[in-house]
N, C-alpha and C positions, 0 to 999 in steps of 0.2 A: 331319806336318811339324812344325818347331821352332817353340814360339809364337813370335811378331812383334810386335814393340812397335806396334800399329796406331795410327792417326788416326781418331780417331772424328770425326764433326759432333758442335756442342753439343745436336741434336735427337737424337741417336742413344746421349746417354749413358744408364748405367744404374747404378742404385745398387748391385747387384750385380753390373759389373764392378768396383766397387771397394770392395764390403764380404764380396763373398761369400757362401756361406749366411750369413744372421743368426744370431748370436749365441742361446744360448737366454736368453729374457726381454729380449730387447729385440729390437724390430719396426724396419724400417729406415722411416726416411720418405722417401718419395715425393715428396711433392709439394716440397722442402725441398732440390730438388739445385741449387746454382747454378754455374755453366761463365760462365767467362767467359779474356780473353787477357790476360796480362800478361807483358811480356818478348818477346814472340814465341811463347810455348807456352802453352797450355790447361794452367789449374788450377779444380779443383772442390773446393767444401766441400759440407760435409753438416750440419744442422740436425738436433741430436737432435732427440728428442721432448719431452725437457724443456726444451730454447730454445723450443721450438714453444708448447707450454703455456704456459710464463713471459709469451711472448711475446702468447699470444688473453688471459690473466688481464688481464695490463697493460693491452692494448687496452680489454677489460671497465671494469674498475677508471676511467679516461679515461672511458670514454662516461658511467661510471656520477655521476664527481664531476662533466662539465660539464650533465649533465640534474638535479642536485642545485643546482650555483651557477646554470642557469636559472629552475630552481622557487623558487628563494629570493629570484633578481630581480625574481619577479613576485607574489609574496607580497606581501596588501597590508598587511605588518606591516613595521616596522625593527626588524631581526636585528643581532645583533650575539656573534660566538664568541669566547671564550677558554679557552687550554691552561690547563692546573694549574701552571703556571710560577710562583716564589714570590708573582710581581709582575704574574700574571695578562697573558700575552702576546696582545693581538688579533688573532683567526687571520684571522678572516673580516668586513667590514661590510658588510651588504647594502646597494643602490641605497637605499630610501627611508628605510634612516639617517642615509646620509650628507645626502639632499636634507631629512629633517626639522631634525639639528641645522645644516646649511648651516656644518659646523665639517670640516677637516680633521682623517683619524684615520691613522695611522700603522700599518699591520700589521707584525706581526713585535712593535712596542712595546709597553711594558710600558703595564699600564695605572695606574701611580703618576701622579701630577699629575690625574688625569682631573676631578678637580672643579674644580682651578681652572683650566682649559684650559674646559671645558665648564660653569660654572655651573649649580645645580639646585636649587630649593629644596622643602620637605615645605610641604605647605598652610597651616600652623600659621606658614610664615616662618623656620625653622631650614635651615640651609646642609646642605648633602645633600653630606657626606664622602667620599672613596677607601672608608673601611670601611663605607659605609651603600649605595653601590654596589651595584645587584641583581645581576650578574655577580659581585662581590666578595664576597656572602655565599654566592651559589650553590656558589662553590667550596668553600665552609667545609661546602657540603652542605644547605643552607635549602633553602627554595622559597617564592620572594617573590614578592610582589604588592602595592603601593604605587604612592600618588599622588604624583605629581612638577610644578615648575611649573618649567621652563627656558629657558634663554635661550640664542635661536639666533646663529650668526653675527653677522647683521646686527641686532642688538641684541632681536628680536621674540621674545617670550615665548610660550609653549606650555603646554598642560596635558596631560597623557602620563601612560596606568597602564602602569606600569615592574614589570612581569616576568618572572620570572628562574629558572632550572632548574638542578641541576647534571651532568653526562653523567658516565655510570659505564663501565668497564670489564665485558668478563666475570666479574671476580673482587670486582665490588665497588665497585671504588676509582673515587673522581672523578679522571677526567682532563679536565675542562673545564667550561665553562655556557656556556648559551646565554641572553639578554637578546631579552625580544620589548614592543619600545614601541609601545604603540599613542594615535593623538590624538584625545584627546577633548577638545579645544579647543570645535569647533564646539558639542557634546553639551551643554559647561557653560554655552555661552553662550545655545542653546538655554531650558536646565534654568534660568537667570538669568531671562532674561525670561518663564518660566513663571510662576515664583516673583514677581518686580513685578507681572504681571497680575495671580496669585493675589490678592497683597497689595493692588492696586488695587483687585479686586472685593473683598473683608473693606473696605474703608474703605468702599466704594460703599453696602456693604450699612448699616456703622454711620452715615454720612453719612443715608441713608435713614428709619434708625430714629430717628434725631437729630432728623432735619427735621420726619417726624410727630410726634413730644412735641412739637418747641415749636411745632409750628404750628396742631396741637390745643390745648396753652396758651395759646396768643397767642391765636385765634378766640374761645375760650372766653371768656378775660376779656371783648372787648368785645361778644362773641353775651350773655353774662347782663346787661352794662348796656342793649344795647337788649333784652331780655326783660322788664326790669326797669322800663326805663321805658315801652316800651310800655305793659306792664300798669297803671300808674299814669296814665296818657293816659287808659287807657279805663275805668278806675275816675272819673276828673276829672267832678264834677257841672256841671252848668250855671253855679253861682255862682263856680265859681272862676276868680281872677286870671289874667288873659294872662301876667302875669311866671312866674307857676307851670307853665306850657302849656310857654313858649318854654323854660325852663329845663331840662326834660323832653326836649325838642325838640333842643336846644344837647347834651344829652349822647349823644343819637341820633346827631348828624348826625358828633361824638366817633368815636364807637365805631363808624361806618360808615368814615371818613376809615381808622382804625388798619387794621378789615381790608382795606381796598381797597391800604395800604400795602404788606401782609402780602403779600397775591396777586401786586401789583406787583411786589415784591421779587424769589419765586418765579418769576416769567415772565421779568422781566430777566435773571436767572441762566442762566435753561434756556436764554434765547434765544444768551446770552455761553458756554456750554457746545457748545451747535452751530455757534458762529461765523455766526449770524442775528441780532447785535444792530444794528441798525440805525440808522447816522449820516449826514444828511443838512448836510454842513456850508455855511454861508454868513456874509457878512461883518455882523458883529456888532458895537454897543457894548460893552465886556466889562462897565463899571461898572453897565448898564441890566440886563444879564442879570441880574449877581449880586444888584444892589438890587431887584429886583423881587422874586426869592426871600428876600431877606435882611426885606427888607418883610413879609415873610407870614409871619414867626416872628416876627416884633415883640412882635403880640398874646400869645399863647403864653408867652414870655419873661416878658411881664411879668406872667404871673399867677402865673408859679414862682415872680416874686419875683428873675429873673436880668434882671442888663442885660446888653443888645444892645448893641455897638458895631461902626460900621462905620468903616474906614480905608480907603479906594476912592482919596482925591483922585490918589497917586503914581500912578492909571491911568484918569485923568480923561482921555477925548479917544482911549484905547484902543483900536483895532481889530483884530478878529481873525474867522479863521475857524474856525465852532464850531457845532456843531449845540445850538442856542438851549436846546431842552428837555432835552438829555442832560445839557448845562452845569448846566441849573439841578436837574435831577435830582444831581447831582454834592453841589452847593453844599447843598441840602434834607436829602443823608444824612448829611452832614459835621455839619450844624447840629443835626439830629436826634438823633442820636449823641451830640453834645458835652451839649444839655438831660438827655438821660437821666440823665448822671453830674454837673454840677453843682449844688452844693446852693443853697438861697437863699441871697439875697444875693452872690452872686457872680456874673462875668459873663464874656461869650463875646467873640471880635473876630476878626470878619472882615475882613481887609484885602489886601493885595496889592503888589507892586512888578513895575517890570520889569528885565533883564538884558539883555546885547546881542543877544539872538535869542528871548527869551521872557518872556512875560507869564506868572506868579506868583502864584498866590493860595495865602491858608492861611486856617485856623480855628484862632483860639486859644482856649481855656476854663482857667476855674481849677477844676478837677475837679481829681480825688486823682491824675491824671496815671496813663500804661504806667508800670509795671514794667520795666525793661533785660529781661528775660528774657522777657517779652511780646512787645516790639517785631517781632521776626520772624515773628508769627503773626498778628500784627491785619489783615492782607489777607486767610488765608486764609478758605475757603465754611465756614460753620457754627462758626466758631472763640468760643468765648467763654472770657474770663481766667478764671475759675471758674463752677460749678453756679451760685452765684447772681448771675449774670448773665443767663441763660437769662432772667429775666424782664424782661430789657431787648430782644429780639428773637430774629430769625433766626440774627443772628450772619451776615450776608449783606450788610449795607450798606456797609461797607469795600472786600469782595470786588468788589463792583457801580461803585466808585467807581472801584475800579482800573482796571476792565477799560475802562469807559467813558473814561477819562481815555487809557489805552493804544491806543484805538481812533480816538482823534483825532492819535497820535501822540506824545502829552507822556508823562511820568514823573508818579508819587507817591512 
């Protein structure tokens, strides 16, 4: 019979009704035939094999670049890509770039302006350039590695090691860099308060060695006056003078009073160190307290040959709450202190005023006076203006005034 222009179904077509034997060197594809109606009549294409391949490549190529921008989203680094463009073009910012500098970055754009859009500076305090840019050298072909301090968005600085690669071709040639910032913010602030400890135990330790010299000095001097007069006590025959006994006696009871100070000193502190210094406060004469103490350096005073003056009346009738003995412990080191350094013939005044909310005391002496350069250290523990001071104490009586005066709530 004469062929018949037949009707096929779309299930019944065949690639060789409409390609025939295959061609040599080309296979017909199968699975690649599509039927469908336009117009009223069936038309069919056919999918080479090279549509087909172009076609799984692409596919490929897709799964390959979104399992690439996934792994990079969660990379716990900020990434940041540029082409070899003159002006170095931003291909790619990962997720915890954008969330470190909390700055909008433009892809496709150049990366000119990027410093003064995103501020940077080198450790040293110098401004971190377009051409100092790890990305920007990358291209030139470096491979950098640099401390960076910058400033995010919302005004917060960061500390970030900034490096930087450059991607080559088959043949060589850079076609890009990659920037990988990582934050060592937390690390440095870390690695800070290592370094304050460090440096706080190095003072602890010199503080230590400090305290033993003079506390071994201090001892020493009045341990050899009563060794001294012990021994002379008990060398003392029968015939000799009560005045020679008592004298003996007076330098004993001396050289007992200074260590007992010594120790005291050392205890106050420790106890002001652990926050166990102990104030019981109640309602007080202020002028009783301080004259009482002030009373008991009288004698003292006048054998250096300093006068004592007292100026109390402006707080005559004064009442306050104070714990009595820390007060007068207060008033004894200030006093203490001032006899060390003035010479005879010259003299000390303690007086006082009050203000609309506070009662006021000082000690004045005519000693050789601080130094301005001094003044900010005379509170601290173990501090003394020079080596030969060391033979005037701890270098702890200041320290102790503070804390006690601070612990009742007032100021020095």
């Amino acid at each position: 019979m004469p062929e018949q222009n037949a009707t096929h179904s779309p299930s019944s077509w065949r690639s060789e009704d409409l390609l025939g034997e295959p061609e040599r060197g080309l296979e017909p594809c199968r699975e690649a035939v599509d039927v469908n109606a336009a117009g009223g009549e069936e038309s069919m294409r056919v999918r080479t094999p090279a549509e087909g391949e172009f076609e799984r490549l692409t596919a490929e190529l897709e799964l390959q670049r979104d399992t690439l921008l996934a792994i990079i989203e969660q990379v716990p680094l900020a990434l940041l890509f540029l082409d070899n463009a003159p002006e170095g073009r931003i291909k790619l910012v990962s997720k915890q770039w954008r969330e470190m500098w909390s700055r909008p970055f433009v892809l496709g754009g150049p990366l000119a302006g990027h410093s003064e859009d995103h501020p940077a500076w080198f450790p040293d305090g110098r401004r971190l350039r377009d051409e100092d840019f790890g990305g920007t050298r990358a291209l030139r072909g470096e491979t950098v590695r640099q401390e960076l301090v910058f400033e995010r968005g919302d005004g917060g600085k960061r500390n970030v090691i900034d490096t930087a690669s450059p991607l080559f071709d088959r043949k060589g040639n850079v076609i890009g860099s990659i920037v990988a910032v990582v934050d060592i913010t937390e690390a440095k602030a870390r690695e800070h308060e290592r370094e304050k400890l460090l440096e706080e135990a190095r003072r602890a330790v010199r503080a230590r060695d400090e305290v033993l010299a003079v506390v071994s000095h201090d001892l020493r001097t009045p341990l050899g006056v009563v060794a001294l007069a012990a021994s002379q006590l008990a060398n003392v025959d029968d015939d000799s003078d009560v005045a020679t006994t008592r004298r003996l006696a007076t330098r004993i009871h001396r050289a007992a009073n200074a260590m007992e100070q010594i120790i005291g000193d050392l205890l106050d502190f420790a106890r002001m160190e652990v926050g166990r210094l102990v104030v019981e406060p109640r309602e007080e004469i202020l002028t009783d307290v301080v004259g009482d103490t002030t009373d008991g350096f009288a004698l003292l005073a006048a054998e250096r040959g300093v006068e004592l003056r007292s100026c109390l009346d402006s707080l005559a009738g004064i009442r306050v709450r104070c714990d009595r003995s820390q007060i007068a412990r207060v008033i004894s080191n200030l006093l203490g202190n001032a006899l060390k350094f003035v010479p005879e013939g010259r003299g000390i005044e303690v007086g006082g005023y009050t203000t609309e909310h506070d009662a006021v005391l000082y000690v004045r002496d005519e000693g050789q006076g601080i130094r301005p350069e001094h003044i900010p250290y005379v509170f601290d523990r173990y501090w003394q203006s020079d080596e030969k001071d060391a033979k005037h104490g701890l270098g702890l009586g200041l320290a102790i005034v503070k804390g006690i005066i601070e612990e009742h709530g007032g100021r020095v």
